[in-house]
C-alpha beads as a LAMMPS data file, in Angstrom:
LAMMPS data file: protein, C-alpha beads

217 atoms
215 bonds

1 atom types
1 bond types

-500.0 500.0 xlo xhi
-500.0 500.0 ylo yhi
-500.0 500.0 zlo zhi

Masses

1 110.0

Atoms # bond

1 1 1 -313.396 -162.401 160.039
2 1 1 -311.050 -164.954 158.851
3 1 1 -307.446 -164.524 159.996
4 1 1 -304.983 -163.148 157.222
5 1 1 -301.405 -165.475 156.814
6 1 1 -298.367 -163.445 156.302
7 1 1 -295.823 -165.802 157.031
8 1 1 -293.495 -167.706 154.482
9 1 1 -293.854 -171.458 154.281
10 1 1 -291.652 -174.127 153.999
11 1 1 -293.492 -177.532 152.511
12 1 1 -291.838 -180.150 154.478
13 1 1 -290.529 -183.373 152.755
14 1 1 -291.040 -182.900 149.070
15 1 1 -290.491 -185.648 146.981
16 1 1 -289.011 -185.776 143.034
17 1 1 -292.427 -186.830 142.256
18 1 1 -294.030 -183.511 144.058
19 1 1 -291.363 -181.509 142.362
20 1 1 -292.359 -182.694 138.384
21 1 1 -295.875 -182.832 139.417
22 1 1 -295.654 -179.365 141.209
23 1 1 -297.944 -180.884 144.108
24 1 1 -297.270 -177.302 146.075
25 1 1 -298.567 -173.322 145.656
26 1 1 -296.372 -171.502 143.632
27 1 1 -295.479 -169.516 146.224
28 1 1 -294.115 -172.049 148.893
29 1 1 -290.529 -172.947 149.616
30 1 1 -289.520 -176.580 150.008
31 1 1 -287.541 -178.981 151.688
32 1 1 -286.457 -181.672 150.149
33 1 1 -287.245 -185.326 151.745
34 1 1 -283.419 -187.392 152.052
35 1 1 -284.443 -189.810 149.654
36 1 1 -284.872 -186.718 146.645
37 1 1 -281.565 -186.087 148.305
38 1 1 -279.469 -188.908 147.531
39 1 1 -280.928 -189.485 144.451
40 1 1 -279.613 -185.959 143.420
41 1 1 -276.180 -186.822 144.707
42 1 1 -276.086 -190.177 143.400
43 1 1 -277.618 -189.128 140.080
44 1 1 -275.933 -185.773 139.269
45 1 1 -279.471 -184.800 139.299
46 1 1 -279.724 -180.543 139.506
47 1 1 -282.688 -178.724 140.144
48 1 1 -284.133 -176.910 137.088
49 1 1 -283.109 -173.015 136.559
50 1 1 -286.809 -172.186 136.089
51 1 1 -287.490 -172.786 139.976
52 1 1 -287.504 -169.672 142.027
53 1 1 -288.996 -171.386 145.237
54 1 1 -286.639 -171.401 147.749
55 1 1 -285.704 -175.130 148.779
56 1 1 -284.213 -176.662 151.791
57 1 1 -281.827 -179.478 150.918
58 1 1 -281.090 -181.170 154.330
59 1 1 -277.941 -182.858 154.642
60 1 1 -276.567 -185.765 157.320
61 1 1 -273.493 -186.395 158.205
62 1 1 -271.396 -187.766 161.025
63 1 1 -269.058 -185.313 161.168
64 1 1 -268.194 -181.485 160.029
65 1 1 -265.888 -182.163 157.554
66 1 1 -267.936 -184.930 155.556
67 1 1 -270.768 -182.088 156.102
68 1 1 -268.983 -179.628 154.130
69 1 1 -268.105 -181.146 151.389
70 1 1 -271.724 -182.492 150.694
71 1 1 -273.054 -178.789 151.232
72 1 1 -270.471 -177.418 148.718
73 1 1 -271.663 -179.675 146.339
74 1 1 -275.434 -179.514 146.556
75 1 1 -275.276 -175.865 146.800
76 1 1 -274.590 -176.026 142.981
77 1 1 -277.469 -177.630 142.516
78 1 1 -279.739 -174.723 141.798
79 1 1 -279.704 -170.727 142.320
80 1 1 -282.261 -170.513 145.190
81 1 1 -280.785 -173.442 147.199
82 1 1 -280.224 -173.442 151.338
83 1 1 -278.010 -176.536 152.637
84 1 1 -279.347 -177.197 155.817
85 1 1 -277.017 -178.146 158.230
86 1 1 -277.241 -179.091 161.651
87 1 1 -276.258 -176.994 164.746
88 1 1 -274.143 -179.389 166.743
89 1 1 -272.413 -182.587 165.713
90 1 1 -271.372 -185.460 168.332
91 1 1 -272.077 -182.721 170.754
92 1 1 -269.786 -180.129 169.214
93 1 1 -271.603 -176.379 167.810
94 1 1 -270.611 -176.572 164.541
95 1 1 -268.791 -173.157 164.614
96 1 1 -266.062 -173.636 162.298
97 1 1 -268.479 -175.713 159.750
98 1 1 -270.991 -172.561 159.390
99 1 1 -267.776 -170.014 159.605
100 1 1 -266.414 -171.773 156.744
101 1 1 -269.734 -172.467 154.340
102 1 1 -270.812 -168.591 154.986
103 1 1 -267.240 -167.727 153.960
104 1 1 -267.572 -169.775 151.198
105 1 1 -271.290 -167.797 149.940
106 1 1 -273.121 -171.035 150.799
107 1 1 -276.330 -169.990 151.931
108 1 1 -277.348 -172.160 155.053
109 1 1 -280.773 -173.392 157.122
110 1 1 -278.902 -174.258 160.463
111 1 1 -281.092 -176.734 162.005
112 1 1 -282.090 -177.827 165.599
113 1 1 -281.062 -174.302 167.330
114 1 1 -282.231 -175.132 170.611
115 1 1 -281.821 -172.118 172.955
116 1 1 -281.529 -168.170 172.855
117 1 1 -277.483 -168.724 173.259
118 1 1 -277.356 -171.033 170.341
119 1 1 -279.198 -168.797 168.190
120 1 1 -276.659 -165.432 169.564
121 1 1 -273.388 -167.336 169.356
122 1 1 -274.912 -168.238 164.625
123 1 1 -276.064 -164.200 164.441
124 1 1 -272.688 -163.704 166.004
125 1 1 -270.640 -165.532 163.025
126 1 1 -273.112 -164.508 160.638
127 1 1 -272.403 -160.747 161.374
128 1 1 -268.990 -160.743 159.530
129 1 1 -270.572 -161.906 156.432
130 1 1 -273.689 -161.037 153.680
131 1 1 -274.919 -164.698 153.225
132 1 1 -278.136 -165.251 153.679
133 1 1 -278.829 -167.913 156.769
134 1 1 -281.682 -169.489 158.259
135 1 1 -282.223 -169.902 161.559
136 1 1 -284.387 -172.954 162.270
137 1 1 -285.551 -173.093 165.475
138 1 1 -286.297 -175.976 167.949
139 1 1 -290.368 -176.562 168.385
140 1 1 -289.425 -177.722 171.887
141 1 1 -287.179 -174.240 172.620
142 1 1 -289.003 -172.022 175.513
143 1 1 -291.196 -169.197 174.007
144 1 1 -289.115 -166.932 175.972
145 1 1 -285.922 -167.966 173.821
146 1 1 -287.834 -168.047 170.572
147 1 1 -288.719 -164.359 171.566
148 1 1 -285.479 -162.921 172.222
149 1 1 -283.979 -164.749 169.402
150 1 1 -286.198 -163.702 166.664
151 1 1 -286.107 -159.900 167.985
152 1 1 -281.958 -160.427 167.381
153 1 1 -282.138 -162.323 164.205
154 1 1 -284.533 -159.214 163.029
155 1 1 -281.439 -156.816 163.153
156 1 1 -279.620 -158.562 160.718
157 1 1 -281.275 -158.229 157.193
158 1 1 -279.399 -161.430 155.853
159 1 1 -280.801 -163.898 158.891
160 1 1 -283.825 -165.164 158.844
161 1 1 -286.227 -167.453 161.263
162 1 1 -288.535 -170.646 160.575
163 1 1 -289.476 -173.336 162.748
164 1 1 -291.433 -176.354 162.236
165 1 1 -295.770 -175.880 163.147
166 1 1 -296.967 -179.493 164.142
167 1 1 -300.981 -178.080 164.305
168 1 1 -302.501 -175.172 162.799
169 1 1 -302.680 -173.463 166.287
170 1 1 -298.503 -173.607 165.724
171 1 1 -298.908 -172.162 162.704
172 1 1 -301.127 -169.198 163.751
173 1 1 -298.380 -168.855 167.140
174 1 1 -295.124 -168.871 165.123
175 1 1 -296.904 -165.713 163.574
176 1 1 -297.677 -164.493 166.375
177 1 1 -294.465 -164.654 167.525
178 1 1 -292.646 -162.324 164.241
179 1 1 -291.006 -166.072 162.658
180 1 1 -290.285 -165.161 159.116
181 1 1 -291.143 -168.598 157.800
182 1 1 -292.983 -171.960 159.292
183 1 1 -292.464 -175.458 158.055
184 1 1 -295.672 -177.561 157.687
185 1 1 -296.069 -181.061 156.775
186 1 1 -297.957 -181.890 153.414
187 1 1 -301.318 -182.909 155.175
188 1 1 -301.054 -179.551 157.454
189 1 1 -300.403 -177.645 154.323
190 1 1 -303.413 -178.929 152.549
191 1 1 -305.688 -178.634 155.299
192 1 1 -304.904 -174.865 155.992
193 1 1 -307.557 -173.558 154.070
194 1 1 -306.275 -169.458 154.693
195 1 1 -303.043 -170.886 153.210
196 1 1 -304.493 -169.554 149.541
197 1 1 -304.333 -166.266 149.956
198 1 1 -302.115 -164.371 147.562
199 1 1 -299.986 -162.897 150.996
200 1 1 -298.698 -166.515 151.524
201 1 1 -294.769 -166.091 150.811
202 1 1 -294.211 -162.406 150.654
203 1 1 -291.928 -162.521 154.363
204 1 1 -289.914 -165.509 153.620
205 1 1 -289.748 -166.872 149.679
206 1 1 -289.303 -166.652 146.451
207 1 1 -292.187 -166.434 144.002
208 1 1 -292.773 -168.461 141.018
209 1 1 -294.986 -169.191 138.361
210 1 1 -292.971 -172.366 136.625
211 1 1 -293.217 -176.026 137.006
212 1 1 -290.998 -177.993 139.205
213 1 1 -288.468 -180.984 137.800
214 1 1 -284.942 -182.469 138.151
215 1 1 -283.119 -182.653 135.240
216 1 1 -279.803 -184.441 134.705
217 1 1 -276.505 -182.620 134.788

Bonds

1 1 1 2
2 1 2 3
3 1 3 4
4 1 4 5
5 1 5 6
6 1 6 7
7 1 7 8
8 1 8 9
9 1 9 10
10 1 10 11
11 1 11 12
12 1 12 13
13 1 13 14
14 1 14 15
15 1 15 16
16 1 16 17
17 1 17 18
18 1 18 19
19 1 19 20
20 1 20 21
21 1 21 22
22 1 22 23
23 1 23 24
24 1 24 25
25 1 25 26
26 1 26 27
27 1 27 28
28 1 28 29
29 1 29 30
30 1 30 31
31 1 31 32
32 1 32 33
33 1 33 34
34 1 34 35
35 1 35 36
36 1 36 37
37 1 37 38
38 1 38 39
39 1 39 40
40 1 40 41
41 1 41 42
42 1 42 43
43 1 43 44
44 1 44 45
45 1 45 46
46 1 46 47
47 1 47 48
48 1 48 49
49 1 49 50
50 1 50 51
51 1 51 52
52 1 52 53
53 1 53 54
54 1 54 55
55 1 55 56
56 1 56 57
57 1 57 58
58 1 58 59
59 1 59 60
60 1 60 61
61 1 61 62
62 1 62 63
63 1 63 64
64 1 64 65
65 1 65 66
66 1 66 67
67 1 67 68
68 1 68 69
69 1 69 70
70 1 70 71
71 1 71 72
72 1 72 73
73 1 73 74
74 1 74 75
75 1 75 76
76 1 76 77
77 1 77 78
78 1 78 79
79 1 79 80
80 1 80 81
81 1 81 82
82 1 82 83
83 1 83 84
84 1 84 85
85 1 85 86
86 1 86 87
87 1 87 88
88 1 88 89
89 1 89 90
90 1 90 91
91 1 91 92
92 1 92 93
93 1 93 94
94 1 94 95
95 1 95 96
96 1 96 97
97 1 97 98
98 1 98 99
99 1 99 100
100 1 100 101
101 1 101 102
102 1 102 103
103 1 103 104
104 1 104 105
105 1 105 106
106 1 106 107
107 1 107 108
108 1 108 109
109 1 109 110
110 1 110 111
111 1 111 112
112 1 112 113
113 1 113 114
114 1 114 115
115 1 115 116
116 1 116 117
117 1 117 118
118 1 118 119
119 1 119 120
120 1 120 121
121 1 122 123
122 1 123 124
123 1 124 125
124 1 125 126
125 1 126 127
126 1 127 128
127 1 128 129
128 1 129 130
129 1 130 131
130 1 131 132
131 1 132 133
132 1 133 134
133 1 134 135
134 1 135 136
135 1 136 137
136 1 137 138
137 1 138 139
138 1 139 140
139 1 140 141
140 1 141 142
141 1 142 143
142 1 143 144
143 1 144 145
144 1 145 146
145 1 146 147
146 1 147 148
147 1 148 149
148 1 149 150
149 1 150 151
150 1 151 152
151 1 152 153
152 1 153 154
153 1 154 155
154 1 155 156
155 1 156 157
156 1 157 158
157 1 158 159
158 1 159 160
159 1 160 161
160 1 161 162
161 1 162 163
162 1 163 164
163 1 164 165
164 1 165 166
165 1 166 167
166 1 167 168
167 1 168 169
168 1 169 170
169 1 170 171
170 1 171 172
171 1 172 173
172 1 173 174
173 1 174 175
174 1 175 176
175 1 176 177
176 1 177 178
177 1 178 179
178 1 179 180
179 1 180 181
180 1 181 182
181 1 182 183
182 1 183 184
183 1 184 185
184 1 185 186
185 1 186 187
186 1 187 188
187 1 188 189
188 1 189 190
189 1 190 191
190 1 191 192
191 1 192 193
192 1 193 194
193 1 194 195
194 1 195 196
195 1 196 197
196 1 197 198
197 1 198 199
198 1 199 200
199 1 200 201
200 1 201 202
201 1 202 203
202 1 203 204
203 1 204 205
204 1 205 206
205 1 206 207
206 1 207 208
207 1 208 209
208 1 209 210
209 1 210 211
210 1 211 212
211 1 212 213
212 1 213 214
213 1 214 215
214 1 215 216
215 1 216 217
């Protein structure tokens, strides 16, 4: 019997092109590669109102303040948008950076989270507010943390959990394991055969049935 997927997924590294050719599933969220990025910054590019996927727009910086003012910017770049920002900067948890964009209704994909007190001391700011947050985990954290810190993130209905699947035995683990969502890279996406199935997306994102484009402001 072939195995049933009921986890959301995240289509890692989506391009402008992919987005007006709508090279994905309706279903799938997306994150945005850096170059789509910049080109949306530079551009005044927004994404179109008709997209309902749920999209990832990951954001460097080389410090928290620089940080937040990108993610207030690009989070006004569509409805269904998640700035993803990273956990620690120079070494620093970003504590006052996520305390300030949840504050601020900026929904937010907080990358790298690394350990079980990383992921407690996020749930614990994102208790005193409704926004939604993702919690994207390390692929190197120990399956012990991942463990306890999806069973936490699961009493908070605005948190959710992803991490990135490298083979399709990650994929079938991090469902195993209660994630919410899993990140796959285009060729792992297209080889995952089970990935067709109309369950694909119900845990984790948005559905759709429109075509994907940029348009300019």
């Amino acid at each position: 019997m072939q195995p049933v997927a009921h986890i959301g997924i995240f289509v890692d590294n989506v391009s402008k092109h992919d987005l007006e050719q709508g090279n994905n599933r309706d279903q799938d969220g997306l994150i945005l590669d850096r170059a789509t990025v910049r080109m949306m910054e530079e551009q005044a590019l927004k994404l179109s109102p008709s997209l309902a996927n749920r999209v990832i727009i990951p954001i460097d910086g080389t410090d928290p303040q620089s940080i937040r003012q990108r993610a207030e910017q690009l989070t006004l770049t569509g409805d269904n948008v998640w700035v993803q920002v990273p956990v620690m900067t120079a070494g620093h948890f970003n504590e006052a950076l996520i305390k300030q964009l949840l504050s601020e209704g900026v929904p937010l994909a907080v990358n790298g989270v690394a350990s079980k007190k990383q992921a407690y001391q996020l749930l614990t700011i994102a208790g005193a507010y409704s926004t939604p947050l993702l919690l994207n985990l390390c692929s190197a954290m120990s399956r012990y943390d991942v463990i306890v810190s999806v069973a936490l993130a699961h009493l908070m209905p605005q948190v959710q959990v992803i991490s990135k699947a490298w083979t399709s035995d990650d994929f079938w683990d991090l469902q195993d394991l209660h994630l919410d969502g899993v990140i796959l890279s285009q060729q792992l996406y297209t080889e995952l055969d089970v990935l067709t199935t109309s369950t694909i997306g119900q845990a984790c994102n948005v559905k759709t049935h429109q075509q994907f484009e940029l348009v300019m402001e």
